[in-house]
N, CA, C and O atoms as a GROMACS GRO file, in nm:
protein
  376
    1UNK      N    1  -2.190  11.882  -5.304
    1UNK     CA    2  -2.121  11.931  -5.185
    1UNK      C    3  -2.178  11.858  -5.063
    1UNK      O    4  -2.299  11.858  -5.040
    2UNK      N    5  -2.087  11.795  -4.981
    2UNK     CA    6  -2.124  11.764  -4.884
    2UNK      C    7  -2.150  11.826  -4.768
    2UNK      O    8  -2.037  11.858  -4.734
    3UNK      N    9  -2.240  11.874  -4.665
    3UNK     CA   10  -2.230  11.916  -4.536
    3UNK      C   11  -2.200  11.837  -4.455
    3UNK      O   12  -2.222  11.716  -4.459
    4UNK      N   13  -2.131  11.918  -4.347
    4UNK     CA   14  -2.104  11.790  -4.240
    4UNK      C   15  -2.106  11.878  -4.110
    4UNK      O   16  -2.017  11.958  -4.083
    5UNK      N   17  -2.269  11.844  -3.996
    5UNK     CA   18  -2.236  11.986  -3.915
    5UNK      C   19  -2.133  11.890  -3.801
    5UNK      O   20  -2.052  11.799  -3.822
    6UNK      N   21  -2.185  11.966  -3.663
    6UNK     CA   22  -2.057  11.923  -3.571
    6UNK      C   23  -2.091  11.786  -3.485
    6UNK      O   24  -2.017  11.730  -3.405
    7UNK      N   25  -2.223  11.751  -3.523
    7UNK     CA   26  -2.297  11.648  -3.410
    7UNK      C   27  -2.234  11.541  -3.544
    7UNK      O   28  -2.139  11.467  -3.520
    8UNK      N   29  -2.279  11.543  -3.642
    8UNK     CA   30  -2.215  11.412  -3.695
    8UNK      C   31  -2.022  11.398  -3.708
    8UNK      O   32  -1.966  11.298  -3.752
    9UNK      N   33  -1.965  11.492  -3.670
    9UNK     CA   34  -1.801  11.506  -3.680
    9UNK      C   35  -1.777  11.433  -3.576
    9UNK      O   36  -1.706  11.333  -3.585
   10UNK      N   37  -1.836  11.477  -3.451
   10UNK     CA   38  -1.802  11.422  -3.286
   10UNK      C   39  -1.861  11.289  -3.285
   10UNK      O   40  -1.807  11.203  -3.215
   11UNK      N   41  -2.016  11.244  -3.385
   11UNK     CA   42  -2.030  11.104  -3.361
   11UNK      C   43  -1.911  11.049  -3.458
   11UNK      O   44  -1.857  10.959  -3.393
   12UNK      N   45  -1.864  11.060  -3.549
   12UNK     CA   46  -1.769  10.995  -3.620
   12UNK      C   47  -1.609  10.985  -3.554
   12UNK      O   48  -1.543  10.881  -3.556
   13UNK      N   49  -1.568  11.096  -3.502
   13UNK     CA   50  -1.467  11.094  -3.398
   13UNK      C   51  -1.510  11.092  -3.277
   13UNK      O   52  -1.558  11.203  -3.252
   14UNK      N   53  -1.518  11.017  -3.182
   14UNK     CA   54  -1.541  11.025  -3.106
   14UNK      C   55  -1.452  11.017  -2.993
   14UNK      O   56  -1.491  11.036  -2.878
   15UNK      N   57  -1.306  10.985  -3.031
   15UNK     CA   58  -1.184  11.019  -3.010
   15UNK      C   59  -1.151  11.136  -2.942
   15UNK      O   60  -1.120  11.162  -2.826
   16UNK      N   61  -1.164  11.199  -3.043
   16UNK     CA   62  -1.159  11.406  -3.044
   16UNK      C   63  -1.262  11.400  -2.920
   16UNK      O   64  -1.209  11.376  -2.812
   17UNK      N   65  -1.342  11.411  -2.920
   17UNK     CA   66  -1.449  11.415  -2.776
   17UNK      C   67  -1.393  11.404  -2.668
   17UNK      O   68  -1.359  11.499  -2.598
   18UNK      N   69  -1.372  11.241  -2.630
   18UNK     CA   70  -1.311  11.218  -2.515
   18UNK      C   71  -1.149  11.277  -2.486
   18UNK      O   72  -1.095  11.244  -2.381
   19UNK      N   73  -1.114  11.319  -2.534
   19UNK     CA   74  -0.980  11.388  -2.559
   19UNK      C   75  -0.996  11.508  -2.513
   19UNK      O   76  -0.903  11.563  -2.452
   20UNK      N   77  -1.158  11.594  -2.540
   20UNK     CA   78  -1.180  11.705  -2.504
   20UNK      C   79  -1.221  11.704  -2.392
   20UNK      O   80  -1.177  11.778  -2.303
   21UNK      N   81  -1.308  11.625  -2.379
   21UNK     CA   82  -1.345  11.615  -2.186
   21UNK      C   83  -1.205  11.620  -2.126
   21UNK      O   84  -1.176  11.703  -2.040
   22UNK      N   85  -1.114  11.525  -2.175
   22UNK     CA   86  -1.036  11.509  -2.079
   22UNK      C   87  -0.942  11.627  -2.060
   22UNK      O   88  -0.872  11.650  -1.961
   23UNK      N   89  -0.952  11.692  -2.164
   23UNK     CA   90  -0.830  11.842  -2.138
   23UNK      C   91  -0.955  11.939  -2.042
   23UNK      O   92  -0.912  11.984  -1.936
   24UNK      N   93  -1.122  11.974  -2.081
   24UNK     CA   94  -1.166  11.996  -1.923
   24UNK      C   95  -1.165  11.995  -1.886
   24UNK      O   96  -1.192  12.093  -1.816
   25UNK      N   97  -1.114  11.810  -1.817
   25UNK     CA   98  -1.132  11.848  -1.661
   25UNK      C   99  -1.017  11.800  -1.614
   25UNK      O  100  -1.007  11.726  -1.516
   26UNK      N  101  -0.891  11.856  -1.709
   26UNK     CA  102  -0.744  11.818  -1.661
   26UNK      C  103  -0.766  12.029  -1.621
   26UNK      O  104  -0.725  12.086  -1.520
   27UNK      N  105  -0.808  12.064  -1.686
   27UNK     CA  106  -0.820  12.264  -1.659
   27UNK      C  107  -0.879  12.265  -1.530
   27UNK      O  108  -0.821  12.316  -1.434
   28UNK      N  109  -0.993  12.212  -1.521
   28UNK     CA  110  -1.057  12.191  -1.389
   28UNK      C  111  -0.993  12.160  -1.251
   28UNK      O  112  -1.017  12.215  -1.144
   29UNK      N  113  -0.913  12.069  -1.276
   29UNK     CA  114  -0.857  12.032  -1.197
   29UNK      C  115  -0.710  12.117  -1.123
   29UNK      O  116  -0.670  12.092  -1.009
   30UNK      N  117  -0.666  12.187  -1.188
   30UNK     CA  118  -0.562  12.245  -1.203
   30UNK      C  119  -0.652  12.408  -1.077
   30UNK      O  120  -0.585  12.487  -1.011
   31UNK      N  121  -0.759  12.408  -1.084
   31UNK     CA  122  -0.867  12.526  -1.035
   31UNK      C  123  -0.870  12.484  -0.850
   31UNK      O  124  -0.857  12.553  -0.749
   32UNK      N  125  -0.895  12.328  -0.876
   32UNK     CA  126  -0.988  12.271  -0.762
   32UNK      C  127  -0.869  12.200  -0.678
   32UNK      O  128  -0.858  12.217  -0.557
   33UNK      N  129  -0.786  12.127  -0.746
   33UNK     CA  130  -0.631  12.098  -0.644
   33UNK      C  131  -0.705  11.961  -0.573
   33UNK      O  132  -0.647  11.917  -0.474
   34UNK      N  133  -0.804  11.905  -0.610
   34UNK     CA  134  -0.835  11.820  -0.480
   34UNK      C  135  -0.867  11.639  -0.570
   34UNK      O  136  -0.961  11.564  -0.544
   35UNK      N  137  -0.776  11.619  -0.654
   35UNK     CA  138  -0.756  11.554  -0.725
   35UNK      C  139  -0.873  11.434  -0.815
   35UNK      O  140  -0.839  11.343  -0.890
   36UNK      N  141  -0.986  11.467  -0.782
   36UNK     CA  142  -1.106  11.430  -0.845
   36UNK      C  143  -1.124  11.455  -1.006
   36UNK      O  144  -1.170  11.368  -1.081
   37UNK      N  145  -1.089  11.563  -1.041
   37UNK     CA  146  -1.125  11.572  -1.186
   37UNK      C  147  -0.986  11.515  -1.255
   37UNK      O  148  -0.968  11.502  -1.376
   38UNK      N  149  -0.901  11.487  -1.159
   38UNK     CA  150  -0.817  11.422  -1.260
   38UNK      C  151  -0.815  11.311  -1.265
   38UNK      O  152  -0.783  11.252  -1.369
   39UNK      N  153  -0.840  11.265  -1.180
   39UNK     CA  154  -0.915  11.100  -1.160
   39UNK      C  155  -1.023  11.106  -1.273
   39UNK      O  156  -1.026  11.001  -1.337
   40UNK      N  157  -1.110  11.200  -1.315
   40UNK     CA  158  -1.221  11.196  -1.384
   40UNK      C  159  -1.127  11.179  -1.521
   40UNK      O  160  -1.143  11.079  -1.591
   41UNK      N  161  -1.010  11.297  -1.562
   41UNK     CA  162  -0.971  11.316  -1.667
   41UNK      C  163  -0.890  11.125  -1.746
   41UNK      O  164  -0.883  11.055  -1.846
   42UNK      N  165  -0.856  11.135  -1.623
   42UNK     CA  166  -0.750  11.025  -1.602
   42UNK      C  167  -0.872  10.904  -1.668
   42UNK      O  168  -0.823  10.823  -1.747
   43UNK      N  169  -0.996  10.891  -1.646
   43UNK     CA  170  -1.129  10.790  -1.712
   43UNK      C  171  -1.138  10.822  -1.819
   43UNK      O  172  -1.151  10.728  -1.898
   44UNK      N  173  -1.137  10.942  -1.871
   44UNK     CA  174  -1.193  11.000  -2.038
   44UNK      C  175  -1.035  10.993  -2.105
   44UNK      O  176  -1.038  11.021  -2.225
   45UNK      N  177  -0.930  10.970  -2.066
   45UNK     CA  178  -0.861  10.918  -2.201
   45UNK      C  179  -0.823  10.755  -2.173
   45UNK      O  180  -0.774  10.683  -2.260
   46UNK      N  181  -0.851  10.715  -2.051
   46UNK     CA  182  -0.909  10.556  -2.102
   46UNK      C  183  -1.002  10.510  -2.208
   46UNK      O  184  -0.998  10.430  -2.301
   47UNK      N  185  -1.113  10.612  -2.141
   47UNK     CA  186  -1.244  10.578  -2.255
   47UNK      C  187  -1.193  10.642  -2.405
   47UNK      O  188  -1.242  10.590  -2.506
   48UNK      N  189  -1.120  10.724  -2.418
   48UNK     CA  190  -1.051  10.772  -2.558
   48UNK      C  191  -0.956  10.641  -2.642
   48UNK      O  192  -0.970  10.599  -2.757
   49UNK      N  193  -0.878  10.609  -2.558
   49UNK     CA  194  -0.802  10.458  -2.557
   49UNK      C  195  -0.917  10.371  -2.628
   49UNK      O  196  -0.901  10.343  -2.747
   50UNK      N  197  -1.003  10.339  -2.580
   50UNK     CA  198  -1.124  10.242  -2.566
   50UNK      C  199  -1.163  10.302  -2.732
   50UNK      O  200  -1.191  10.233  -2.830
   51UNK      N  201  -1.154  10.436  -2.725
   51UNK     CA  202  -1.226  10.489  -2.884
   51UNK      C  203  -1.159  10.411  -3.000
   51UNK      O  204  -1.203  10.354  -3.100
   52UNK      N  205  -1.044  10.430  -2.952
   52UNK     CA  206  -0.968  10.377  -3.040
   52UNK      C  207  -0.992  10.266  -3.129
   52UNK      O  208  -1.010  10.267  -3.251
   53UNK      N  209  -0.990  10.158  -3.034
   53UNK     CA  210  -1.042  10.002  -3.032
   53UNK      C  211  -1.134  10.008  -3.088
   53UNK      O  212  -1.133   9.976  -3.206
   54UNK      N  213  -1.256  10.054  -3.022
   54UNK     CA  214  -1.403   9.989  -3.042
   54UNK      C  215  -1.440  10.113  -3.120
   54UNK      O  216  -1.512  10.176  -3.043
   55UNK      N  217  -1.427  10.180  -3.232
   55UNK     CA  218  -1.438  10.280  -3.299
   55UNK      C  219  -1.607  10.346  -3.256
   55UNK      O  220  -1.640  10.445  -3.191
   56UNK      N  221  -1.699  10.224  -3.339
   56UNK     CA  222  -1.848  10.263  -3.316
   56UNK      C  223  -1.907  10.226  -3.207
   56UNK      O  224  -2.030  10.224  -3.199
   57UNK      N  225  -1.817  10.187  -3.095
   57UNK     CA  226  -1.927  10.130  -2.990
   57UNK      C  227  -1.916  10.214  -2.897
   57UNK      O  228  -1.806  10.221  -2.843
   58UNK      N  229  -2.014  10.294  -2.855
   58UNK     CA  230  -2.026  10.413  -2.772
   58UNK      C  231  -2.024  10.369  -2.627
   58UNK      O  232  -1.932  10.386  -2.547
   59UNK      N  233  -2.171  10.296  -2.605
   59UNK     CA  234  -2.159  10.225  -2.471
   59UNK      C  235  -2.069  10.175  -2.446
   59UNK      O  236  -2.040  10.188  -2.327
   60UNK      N  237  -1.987  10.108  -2.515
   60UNK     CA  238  -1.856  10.059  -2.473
   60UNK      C  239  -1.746  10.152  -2.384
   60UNK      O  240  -1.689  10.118  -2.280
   61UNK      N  241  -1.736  10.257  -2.443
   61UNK     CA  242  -1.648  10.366  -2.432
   61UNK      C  243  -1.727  10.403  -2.285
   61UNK      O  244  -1.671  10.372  -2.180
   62UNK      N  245  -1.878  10.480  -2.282
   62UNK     CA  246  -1.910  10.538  -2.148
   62UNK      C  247  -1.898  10.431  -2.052
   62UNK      O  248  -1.885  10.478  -1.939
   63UNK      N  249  -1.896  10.291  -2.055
   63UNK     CA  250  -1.879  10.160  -1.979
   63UNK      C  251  -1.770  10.161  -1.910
   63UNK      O  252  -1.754  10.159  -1.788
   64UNK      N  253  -1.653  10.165  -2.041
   64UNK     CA  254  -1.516  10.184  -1.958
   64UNK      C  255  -1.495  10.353  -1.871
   64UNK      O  256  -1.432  10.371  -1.767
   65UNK      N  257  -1.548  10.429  -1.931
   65UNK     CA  258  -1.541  10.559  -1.860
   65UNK      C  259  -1.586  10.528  -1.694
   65UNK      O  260  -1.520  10.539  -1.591
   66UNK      N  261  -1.732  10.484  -1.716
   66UNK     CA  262  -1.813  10.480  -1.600
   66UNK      C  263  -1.722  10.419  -1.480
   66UNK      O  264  -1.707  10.491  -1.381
   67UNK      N  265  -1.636  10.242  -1.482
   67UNK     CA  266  -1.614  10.137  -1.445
   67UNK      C  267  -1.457  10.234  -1.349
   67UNK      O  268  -1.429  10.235  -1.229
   68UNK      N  269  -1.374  10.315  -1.486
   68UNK     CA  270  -1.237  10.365  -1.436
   68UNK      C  271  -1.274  10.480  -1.344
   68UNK      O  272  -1.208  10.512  -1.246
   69UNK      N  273  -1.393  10.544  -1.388
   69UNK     CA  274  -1.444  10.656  -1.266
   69UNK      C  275  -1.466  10.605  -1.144
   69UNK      O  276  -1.400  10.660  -1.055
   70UNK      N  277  -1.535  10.519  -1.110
   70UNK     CA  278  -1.575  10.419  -0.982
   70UNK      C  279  -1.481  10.368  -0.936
   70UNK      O  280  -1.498  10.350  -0.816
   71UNK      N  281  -1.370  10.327  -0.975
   71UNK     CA  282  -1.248  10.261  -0.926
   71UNK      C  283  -1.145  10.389  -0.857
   71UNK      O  284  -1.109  10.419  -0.743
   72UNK      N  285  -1.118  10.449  -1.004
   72UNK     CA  286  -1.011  10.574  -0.914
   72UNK      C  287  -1.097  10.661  -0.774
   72UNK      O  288  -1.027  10.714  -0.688
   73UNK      N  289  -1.251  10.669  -0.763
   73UNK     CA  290  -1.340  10.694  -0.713
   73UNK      C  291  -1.310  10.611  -0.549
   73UNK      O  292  -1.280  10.670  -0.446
   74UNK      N  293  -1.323  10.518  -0.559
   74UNK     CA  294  -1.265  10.428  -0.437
   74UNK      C  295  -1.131  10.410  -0.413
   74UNK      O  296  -1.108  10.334  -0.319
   75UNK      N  297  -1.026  10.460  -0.473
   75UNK     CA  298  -0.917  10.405  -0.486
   75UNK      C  299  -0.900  10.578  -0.376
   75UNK      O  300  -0.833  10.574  -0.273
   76UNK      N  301  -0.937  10.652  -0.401
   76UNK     CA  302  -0.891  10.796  -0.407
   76UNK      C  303  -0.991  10.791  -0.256
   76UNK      O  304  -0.914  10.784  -0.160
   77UNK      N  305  -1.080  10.793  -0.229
   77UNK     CA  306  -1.162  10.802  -0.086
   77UNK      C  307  -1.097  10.682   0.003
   77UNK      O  308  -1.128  10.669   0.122
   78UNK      N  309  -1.001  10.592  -0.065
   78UNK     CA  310  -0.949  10.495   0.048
   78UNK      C  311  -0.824  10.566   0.086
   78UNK      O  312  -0.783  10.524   0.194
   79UNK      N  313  -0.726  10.688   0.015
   79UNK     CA  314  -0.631  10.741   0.050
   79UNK      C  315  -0.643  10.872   0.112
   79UNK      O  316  -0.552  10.916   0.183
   80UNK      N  317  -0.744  10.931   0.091
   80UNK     CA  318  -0.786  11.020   0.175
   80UNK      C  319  -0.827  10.952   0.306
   80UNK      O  320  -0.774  11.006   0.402
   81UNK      N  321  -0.892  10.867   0.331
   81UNK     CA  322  -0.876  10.815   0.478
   81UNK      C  323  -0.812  10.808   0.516
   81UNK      O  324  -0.786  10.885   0.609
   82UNK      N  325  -0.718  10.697   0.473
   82UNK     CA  326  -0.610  10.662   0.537
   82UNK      C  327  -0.497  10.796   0.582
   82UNK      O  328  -0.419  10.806   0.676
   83UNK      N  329  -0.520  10.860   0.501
   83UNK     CA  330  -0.434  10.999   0.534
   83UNK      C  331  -0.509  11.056   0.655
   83UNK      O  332  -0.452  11.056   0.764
   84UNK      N  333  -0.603  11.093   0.645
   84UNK     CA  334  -0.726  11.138   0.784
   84UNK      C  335  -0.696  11.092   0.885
   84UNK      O  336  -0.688  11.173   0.977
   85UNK      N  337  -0.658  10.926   0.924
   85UNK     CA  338  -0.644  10.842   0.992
   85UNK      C  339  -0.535  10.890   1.082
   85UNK      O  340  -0.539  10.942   1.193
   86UNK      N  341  -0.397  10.844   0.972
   86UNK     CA  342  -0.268  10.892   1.008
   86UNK      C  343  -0.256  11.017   1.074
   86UNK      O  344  -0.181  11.030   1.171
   87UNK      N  345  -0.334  11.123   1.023
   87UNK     CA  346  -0.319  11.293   1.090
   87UNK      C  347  -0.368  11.272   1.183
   87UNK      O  348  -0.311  11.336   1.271
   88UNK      N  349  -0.497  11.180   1.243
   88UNK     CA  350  -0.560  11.199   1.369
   88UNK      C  351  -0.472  11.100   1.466
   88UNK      O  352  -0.494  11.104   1.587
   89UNK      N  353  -0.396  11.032   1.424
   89UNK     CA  354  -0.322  10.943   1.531
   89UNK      C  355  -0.263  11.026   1.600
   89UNK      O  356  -0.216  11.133   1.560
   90UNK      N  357  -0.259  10.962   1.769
   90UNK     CA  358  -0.203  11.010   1.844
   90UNK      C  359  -0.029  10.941   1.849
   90UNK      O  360   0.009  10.824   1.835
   91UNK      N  361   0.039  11.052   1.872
   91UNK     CA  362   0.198  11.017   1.907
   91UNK      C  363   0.247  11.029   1.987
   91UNK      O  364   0.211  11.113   2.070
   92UNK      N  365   0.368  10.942   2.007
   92UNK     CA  366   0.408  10.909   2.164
   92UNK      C  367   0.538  11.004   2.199
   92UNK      O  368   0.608  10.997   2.300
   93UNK      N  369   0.549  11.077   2.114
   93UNK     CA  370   0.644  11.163   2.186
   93UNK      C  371   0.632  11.284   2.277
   93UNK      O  372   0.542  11.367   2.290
   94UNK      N  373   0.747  11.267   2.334
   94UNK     CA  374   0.718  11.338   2.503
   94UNK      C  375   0.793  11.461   2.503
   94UNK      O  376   0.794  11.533   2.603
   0.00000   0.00000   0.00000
């Protein structure tokens, strides 16, 4: 009989994992409204994508996680400015 507990299931899928983060913090997000964890969620099924591919390469996967977090990360604080920006402009109507 084989055992198989849950730390070696999740290292073997590691698919299922990032799949699960990502339904976290798609729930999370749905709480907080301020579009960060879906930006986060939106990284963990890249890095799930990535599972796909690179089956055993882990770093690979938190690499691409890390790289799509940092990007939507800047991508998302450059539209919140610019929105900030726009609300604080003054207008010329009289």
């Amino acid at each position: 009989m084989v055992s198989t507990n849950l730390n070696d299931f999740l290292g073997q899928n590691l698919v299922l994992l990032w799949l699960f983060i990502a339904l976290l913090l798609g729930a999370l997000e749905l709480l907080r409204r301020d579009r960060t964890m879906a930006m986060l969620a939106v990284a963990s099924l890249v890095a799930a994508l990535t599972a796909l591919v690179l089956v055993h390469a882990w770093y690979a996967q938190l690499f691409v996680f890390v790289v799509v977090a940092i990007i939507g990360e800047v991508v998302l604080r450059r539209r919140r400015h610019v929105r900030a920006a726009a609300k604080d402009a003054p207008t010329d109507s009289v």
